[in-house]
PyMOL Python script that loads the backbone (N, CA, C, O; Angstrom):
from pymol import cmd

cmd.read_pdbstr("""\
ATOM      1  N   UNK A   1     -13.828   9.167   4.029  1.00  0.00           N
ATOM      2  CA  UNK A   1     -13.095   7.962   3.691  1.00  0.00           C
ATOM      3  C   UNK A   1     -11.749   7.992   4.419  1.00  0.00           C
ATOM      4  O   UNK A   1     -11.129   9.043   4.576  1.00  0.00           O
ATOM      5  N   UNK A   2     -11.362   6.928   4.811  1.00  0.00           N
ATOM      6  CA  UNK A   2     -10.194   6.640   5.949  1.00  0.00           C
ATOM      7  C   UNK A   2      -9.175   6.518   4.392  1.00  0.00           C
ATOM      8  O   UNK A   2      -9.361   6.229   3.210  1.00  0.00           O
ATOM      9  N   UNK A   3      -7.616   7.097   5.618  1.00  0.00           N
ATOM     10  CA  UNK A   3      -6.548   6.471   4.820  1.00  0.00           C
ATOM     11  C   UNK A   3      -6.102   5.267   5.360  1.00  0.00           C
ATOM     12  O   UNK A   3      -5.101   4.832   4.791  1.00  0.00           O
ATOM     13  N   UNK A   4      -6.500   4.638   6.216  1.00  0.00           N
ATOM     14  CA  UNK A   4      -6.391   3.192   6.836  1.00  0.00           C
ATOM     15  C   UNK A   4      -5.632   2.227   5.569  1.00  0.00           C
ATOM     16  O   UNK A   4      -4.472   1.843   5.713  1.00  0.00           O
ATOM     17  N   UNK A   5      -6.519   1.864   4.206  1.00  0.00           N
ATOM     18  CA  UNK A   5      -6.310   0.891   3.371  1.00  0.00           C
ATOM     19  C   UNK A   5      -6.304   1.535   1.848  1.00  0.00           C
ATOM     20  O   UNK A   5      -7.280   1.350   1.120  1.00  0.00           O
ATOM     21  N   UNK A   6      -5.297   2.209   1.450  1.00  0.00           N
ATOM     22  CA  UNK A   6      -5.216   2.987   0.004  1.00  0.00           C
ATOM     23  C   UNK A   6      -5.457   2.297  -0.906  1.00  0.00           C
ATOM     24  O   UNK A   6      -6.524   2.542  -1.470  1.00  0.00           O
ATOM     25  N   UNK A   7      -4.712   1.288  -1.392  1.00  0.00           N
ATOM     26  CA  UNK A   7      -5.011   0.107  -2.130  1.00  0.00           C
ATOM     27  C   UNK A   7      -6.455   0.057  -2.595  1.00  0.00           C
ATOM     28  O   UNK A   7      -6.902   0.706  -3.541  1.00  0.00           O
ATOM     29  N   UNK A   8      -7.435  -1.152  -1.491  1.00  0.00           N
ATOM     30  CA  UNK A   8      -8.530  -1.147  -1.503  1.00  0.00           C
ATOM     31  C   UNK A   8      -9.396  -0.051  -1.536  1.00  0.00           C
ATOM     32  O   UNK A   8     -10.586  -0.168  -1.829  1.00  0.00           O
ATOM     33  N   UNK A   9      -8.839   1.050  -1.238  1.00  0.00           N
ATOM     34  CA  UNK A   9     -10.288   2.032  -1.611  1.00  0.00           C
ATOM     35  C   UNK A   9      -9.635   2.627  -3.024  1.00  0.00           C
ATOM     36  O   UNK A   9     -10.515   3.084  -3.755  1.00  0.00           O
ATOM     37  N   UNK A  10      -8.545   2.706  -3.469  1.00  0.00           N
ATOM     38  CA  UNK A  10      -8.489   2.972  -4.779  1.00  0.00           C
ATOM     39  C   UNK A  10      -8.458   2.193  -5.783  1.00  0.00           C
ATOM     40  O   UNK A  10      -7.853   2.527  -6.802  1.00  0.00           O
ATOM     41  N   UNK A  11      -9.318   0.623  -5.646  1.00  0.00           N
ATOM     42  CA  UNK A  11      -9.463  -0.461  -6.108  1.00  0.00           C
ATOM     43  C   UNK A  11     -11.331  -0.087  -6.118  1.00  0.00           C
ATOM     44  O   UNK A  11     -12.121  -0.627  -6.892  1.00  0.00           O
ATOM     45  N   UNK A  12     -11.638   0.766  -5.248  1.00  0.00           N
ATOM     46  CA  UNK A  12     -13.177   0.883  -5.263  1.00  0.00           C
ATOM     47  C   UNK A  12     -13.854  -0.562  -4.269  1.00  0.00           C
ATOM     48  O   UNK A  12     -14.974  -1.045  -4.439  1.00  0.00           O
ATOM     49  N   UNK A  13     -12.869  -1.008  -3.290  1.00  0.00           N
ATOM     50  CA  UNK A  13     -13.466  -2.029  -2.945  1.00  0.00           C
ATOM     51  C   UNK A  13     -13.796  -1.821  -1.099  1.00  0.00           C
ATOM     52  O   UNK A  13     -14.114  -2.648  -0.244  1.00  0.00           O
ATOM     53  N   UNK A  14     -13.530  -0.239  -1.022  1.00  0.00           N
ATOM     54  CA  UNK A  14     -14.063   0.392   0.607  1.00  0.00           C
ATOM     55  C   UNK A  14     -12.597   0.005   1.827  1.00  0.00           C
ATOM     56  O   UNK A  14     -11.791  -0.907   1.642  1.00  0.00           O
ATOM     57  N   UNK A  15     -12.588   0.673   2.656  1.00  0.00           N
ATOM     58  CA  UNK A  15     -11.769   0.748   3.786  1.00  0.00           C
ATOM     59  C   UNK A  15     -11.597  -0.452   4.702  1.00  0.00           C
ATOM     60  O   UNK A  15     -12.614  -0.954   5.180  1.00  0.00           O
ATOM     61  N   UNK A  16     -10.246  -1.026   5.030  1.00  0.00           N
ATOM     62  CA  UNK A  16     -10.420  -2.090   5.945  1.00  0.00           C
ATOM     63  C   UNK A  16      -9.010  -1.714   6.760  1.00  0.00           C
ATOM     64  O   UNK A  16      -8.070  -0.960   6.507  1.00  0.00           O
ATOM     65  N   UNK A  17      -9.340  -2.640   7.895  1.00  0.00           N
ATOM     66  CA  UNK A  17      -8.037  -2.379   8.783  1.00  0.00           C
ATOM     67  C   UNK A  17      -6.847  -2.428   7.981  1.00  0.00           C
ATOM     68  O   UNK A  17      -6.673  -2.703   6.794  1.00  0.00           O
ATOM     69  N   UNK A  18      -6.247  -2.172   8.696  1.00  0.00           N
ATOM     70  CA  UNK A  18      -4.338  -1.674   7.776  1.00  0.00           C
ATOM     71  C   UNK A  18      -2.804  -2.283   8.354  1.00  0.00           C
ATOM     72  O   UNK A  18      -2.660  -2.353   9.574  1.00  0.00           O
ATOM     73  N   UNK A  19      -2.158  -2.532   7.834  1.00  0.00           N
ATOM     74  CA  UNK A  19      -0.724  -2.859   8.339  1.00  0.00           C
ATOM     75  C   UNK A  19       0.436  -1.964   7.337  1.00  0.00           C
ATOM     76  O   UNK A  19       0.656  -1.773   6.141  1.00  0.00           O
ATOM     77  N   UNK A  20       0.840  -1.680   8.301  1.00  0.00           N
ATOM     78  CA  UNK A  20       2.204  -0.840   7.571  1.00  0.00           C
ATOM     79  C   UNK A  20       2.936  -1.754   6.556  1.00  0.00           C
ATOM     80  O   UNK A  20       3.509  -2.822   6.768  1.00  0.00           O
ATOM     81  N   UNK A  21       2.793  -1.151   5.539  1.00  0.00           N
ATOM     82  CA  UNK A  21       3.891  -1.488   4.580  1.00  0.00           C
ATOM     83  C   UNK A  21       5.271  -0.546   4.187  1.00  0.00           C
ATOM     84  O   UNK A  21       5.184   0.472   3.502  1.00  0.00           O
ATOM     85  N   UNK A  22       6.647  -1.105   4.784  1.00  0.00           N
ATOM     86  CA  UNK A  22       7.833   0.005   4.627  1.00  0.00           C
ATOM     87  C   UNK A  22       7.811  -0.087   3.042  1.00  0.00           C
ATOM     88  O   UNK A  22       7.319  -1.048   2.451  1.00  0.00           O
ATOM     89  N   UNK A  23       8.384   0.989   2.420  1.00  0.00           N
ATOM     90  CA  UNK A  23       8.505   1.192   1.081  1.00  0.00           C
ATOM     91  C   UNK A  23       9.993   1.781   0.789  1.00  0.00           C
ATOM     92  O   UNK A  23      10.652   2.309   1.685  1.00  0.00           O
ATOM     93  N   UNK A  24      10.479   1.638  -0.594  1.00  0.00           N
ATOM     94  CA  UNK A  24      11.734   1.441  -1.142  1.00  0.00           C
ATOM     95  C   UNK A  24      12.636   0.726  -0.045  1.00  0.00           C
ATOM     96  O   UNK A  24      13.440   1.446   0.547  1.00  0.00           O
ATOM     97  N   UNK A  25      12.578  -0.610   0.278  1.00  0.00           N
ATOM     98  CA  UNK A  25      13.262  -1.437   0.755  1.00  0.00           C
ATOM     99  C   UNK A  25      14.997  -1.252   0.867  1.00  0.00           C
ATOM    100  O   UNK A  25      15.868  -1.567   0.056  1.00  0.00           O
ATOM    101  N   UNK A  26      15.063  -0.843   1.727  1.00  0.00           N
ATOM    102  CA  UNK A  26      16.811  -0.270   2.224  1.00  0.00           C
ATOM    103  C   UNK A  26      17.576  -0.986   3.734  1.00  0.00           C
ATOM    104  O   UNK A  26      16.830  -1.649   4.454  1.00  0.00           O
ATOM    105  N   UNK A  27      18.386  -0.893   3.961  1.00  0.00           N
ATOM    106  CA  UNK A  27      18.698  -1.188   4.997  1.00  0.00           C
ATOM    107  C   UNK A  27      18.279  -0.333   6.204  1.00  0.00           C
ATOM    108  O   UNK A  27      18.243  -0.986   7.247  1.00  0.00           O
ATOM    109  N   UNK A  28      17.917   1.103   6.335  1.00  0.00           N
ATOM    110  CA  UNK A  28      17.693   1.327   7.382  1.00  0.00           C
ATOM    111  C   UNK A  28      16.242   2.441   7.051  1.00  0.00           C
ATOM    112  O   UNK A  28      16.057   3.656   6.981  1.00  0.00           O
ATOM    113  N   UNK A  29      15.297   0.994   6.891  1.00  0.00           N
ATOM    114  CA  UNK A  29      14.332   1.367   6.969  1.00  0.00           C
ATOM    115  C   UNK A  29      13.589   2.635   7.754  1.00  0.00           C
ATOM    116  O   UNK A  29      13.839   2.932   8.922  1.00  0.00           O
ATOM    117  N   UNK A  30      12.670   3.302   6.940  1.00  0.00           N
ATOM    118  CA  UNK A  30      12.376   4.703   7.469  1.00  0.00           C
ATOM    119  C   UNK A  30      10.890   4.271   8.051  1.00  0.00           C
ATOM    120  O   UNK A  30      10.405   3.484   7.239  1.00  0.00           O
ATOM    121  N   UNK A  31      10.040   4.482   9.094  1.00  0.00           N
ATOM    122  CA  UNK A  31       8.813   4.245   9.347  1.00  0.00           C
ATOM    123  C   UNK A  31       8.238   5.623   8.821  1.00  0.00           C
ATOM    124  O   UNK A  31       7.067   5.872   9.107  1.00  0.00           O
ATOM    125  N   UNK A  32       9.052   6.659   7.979  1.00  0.00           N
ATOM    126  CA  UNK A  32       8.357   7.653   7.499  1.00  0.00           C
ATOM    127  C   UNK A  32       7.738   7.399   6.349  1.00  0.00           C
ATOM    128  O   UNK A  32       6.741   8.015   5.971  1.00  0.00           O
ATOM    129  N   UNK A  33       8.369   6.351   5.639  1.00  0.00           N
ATOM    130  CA  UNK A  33       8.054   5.732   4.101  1.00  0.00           C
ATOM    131  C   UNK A  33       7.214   4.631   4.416  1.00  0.00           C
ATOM    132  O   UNK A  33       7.533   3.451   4.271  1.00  0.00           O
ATOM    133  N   UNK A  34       6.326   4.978   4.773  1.00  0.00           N
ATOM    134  CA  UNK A  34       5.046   3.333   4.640  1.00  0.00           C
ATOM    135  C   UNK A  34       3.947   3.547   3.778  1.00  0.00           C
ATOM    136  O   UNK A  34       4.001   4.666   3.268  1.00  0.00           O
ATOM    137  N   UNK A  35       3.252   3.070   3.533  1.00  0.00           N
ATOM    138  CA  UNK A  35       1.805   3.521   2.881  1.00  0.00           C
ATOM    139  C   UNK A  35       1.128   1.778   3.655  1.00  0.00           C
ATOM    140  O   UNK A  35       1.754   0.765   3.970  1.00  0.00           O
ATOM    141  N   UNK A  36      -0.007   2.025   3.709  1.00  0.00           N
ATOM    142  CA  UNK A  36      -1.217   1.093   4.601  1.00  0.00           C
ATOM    143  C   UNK A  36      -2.003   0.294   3.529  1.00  0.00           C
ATOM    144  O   UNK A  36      -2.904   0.709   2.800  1.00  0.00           O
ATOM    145  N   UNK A  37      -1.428  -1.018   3.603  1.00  0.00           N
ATOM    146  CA  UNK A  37      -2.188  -1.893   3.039  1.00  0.00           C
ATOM    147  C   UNK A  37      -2.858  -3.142   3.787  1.00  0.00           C
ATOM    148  O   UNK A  37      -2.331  -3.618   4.793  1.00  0.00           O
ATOM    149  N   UNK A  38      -4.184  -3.709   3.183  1.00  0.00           N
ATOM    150  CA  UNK A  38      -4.722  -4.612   3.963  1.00  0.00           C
ATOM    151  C   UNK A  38      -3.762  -5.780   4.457  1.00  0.00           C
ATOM    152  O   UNK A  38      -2.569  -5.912   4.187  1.00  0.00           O
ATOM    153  N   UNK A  39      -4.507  -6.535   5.188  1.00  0.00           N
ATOM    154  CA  UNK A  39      -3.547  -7.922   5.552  1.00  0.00           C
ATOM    155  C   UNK A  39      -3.158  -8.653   4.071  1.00  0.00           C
ATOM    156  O   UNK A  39      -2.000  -8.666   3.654  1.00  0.00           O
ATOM    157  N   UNK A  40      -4.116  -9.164   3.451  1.00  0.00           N
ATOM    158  CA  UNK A  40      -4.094  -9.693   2.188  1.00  0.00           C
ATOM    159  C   UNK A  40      -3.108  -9.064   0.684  1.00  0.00           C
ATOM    160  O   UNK A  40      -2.300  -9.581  -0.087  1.00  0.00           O
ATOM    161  N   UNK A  41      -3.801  -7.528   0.858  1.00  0.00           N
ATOM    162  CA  UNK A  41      -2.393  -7.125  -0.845  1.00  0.00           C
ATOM    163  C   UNK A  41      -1.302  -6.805   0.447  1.00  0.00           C
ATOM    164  O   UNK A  41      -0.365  -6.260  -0.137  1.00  0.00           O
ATOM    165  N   UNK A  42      -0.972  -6.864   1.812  1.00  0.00           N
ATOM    166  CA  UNK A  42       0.198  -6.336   2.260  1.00  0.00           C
ATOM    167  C   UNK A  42       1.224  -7.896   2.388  1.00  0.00           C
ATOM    168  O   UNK A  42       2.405  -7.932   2.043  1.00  0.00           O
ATOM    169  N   UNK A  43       0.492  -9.030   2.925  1.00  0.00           N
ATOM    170  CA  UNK A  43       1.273 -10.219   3.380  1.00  0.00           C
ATOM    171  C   UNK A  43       0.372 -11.520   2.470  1.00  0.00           C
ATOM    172  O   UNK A  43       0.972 -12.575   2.676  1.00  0.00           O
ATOM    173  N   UNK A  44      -0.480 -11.680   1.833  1.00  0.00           N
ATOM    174  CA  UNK A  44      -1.714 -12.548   1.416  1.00  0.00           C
ATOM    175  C   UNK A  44      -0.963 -13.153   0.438  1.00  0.00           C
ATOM    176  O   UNK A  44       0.248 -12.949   0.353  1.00  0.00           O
ATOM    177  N   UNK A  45      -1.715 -14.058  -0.497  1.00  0.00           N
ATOM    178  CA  UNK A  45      -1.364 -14.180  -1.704  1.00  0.00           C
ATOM    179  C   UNK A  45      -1.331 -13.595  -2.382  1.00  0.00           C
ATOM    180  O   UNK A  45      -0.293 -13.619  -3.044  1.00  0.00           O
ATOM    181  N   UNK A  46      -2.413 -12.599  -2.781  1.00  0.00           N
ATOM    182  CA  UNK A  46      -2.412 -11.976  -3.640  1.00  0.00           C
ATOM    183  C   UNK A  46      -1.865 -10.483  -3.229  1.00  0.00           C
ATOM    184  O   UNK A  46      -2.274  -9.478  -3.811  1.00  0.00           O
ATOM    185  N   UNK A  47      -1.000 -10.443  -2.277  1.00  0.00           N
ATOM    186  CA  UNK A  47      -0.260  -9.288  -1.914  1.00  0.00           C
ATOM    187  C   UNK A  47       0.926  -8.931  -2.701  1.00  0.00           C
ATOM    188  O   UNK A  47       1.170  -9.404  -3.811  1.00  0.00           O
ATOM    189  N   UNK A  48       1.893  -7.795  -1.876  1.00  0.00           N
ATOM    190  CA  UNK A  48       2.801  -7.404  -2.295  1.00  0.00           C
ATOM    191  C   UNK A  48       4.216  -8.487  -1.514  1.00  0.00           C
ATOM    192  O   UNK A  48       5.247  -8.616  -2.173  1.00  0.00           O
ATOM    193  N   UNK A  49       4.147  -8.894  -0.699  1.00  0.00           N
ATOM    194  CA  UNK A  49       4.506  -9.924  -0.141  1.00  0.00           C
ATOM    195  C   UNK A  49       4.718 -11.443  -0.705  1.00  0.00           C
ATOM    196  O   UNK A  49       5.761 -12.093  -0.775  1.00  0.00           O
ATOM    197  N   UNK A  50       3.343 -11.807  -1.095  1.00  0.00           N
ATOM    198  CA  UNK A  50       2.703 -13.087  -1.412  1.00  0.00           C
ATOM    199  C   UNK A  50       3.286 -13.461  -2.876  1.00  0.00           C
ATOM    200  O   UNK A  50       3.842 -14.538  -3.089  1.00  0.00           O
ATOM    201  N   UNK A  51       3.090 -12.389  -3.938  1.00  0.00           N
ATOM    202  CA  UNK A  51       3.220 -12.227  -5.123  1.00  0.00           C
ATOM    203  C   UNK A  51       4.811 -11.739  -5.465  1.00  0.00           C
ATOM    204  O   UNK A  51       5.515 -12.259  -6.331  1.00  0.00           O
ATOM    205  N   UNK A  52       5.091 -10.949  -4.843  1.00  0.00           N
ATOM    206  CA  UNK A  52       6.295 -10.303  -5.066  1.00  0.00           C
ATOM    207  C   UNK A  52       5.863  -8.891  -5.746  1.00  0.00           C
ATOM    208  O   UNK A  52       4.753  -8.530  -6.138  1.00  0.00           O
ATOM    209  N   UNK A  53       7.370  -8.072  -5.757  1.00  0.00           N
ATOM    210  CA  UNK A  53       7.154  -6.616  -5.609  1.00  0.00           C
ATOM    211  C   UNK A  53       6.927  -6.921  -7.287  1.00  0.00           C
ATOM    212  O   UNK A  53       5.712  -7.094  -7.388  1.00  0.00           O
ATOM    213  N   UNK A  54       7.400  -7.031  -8.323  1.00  0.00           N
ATOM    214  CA  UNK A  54       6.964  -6.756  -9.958  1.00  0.00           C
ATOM    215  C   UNK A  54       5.518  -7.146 -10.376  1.00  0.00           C
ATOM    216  O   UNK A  54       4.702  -6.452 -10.983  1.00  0.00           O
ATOM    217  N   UNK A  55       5.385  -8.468  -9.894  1.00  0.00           N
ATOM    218  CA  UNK A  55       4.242  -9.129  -9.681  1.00  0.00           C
ATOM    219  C   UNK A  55       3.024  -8.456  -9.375  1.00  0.00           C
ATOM    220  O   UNK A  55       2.054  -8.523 -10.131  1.00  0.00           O
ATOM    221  N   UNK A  56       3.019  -7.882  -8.424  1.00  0.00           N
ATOM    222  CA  UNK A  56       2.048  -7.156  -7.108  1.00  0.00           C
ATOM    223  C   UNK A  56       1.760  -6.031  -8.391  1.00  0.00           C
ATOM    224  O   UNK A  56       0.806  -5.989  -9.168  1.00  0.00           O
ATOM    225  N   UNK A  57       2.808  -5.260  -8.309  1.00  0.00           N
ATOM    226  CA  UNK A  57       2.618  -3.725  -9.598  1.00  0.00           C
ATOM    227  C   UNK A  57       1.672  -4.138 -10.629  1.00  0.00           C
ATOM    228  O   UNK A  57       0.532  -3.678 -10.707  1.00  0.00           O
ATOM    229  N   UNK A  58       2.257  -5.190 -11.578  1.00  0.00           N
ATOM    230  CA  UNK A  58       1.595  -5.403 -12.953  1.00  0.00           C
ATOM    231  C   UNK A  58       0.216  -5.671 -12.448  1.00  0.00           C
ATOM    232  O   UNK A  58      -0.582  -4.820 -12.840  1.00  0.00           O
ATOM    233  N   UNK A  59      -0.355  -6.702 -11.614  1.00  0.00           N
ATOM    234  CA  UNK A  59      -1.550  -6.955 -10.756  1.00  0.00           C
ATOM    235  C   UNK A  59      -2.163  -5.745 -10.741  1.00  0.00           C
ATOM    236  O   UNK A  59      -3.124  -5.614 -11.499  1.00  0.00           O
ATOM    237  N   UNK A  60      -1.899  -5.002 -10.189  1.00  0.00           N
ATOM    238  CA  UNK A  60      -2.732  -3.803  -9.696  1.00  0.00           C
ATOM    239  C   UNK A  60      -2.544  -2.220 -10.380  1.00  0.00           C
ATOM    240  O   UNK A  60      -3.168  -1.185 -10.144  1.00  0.00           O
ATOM    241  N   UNK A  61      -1.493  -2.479 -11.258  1.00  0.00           N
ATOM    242  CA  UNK A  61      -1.155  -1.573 -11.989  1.00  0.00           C
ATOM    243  C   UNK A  61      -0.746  -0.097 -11.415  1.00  0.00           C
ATOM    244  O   UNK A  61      -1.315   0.929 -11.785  1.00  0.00           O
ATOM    245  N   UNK A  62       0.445  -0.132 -10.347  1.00  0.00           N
ATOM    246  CA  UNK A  62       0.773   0.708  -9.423  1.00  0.00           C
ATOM    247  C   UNK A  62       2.016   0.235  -9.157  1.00  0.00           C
ATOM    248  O   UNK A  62       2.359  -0.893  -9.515  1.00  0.00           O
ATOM    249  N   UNK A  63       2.762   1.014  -8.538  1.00  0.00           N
ATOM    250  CA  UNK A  63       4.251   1.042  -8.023  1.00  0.00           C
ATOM    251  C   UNK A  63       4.388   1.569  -6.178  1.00  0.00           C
ATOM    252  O   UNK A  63       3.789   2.419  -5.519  1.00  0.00           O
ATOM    253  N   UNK A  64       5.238   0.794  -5.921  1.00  0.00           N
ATOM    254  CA  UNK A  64       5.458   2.079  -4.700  1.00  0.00           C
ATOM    255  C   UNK A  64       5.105   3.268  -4.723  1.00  0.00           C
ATOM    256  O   UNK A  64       4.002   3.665  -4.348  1.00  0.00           O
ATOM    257  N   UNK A  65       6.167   4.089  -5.246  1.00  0.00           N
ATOM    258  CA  UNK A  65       5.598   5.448  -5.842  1.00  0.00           C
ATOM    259  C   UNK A  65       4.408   6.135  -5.704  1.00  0.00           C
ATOM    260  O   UNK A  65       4.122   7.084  -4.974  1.00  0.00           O
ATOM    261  N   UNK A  66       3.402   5.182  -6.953  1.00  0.00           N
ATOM    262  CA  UNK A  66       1.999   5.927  -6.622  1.00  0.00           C
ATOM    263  C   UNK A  66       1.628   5.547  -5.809  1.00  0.00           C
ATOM    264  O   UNK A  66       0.864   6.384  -5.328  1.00  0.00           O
ATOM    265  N   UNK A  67       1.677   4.355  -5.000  1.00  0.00           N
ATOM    266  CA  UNK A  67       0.811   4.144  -3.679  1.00  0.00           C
ATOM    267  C   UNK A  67       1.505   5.438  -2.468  1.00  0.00           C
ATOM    268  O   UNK A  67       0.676   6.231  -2.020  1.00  0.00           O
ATOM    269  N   UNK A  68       2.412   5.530  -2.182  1.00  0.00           N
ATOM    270  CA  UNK A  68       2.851   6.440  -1.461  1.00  0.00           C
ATOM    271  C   UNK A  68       2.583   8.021  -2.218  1.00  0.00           C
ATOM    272  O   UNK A  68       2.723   8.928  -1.397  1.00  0.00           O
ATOM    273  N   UNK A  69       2.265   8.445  -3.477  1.00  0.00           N
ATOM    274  CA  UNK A  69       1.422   9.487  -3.660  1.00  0.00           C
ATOM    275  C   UNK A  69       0.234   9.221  -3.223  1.00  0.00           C
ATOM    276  O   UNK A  69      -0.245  10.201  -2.652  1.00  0.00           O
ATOM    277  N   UNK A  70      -0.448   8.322  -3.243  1.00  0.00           N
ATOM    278  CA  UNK A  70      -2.140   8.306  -2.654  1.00  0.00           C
ATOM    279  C   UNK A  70      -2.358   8.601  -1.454  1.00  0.00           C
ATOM    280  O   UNK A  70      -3.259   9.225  -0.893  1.00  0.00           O
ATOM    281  N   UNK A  71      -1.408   8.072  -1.099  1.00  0.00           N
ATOM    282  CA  UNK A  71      -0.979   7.940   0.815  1.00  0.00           C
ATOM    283  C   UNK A  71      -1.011   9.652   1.229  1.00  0.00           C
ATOM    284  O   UNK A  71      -1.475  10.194   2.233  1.00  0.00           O
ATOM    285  N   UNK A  72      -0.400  10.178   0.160  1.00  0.00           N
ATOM    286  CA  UNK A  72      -0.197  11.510   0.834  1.00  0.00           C
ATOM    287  C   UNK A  72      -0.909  12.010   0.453  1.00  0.00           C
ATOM    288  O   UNK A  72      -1.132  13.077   1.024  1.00  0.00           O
ATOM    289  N   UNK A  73      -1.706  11.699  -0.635  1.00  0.00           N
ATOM    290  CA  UNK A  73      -2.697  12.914  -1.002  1.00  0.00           C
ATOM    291  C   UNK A  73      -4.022  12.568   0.118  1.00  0.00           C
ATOM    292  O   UNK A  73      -4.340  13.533   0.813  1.00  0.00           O
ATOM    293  N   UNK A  74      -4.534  11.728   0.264  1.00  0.00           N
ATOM    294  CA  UNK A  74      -5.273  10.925   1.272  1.00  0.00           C
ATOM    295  C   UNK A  74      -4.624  11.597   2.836  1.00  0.00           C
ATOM    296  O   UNK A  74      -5.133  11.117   3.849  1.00  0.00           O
ATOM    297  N   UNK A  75      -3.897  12.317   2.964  1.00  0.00           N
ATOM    298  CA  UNK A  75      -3.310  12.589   4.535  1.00  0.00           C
ATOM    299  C   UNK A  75      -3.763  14.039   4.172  1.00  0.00           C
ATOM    300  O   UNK A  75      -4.485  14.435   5.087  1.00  0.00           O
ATOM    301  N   UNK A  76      -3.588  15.253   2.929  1.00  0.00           N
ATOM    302  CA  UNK A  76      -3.478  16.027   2.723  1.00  0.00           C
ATOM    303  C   UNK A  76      -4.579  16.444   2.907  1.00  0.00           C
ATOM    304  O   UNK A  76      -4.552  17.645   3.178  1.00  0.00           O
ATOM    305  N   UNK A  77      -5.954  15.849   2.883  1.00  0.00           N
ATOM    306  CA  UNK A  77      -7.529  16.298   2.960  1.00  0.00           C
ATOM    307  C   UNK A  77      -7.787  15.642   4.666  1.00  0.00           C
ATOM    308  O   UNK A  77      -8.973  15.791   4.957  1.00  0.00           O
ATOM    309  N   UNK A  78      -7.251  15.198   5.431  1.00  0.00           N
ATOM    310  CA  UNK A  78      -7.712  15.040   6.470  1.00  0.00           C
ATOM    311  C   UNK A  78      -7.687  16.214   7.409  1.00  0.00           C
ATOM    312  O   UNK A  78      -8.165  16.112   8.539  1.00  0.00           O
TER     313      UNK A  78
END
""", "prot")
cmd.dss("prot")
cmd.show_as("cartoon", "prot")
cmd.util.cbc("prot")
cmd.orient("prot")
């Protein structure tokens, strides 16, 4: 299983292409802090984008945080 799309495969809904999502939103954004979400939960409606960041969480029942733990645990077995 790819770390391409964390989200969706820890939604149980399989791997799809990916776009960087920066995480804890700062001024000088780190490209070390991303975790990979589809086009849709990254920019969609029903994204983190689309919806907004509180929005997006309660939706999917996740935070930055754990998505960027998945991210790494998902890098840690490759």
């Amino acid at each position: 299983m790819s770390v391409r799309e964390i989200l969706c495969i820890g939604l149980g809904w399989g791997a799809t292409p990916a776009e960087v999502h920066h995480i804890f939103d700062t001024a000088d954004r780190s490209d070390f802090l991303t975790v990979p979400l589809c086009a849709e939960h990254h920019r969609g409606e029903t994204g983190f984008h689309g919806m907004g960041e509180r929005a997006f969480n309660a939706a999917y029942n996740t935070s930055e945080k754990k998505l960027l733990a998945l991210t790494l645990a998902r890098l840690e077995f490759r």
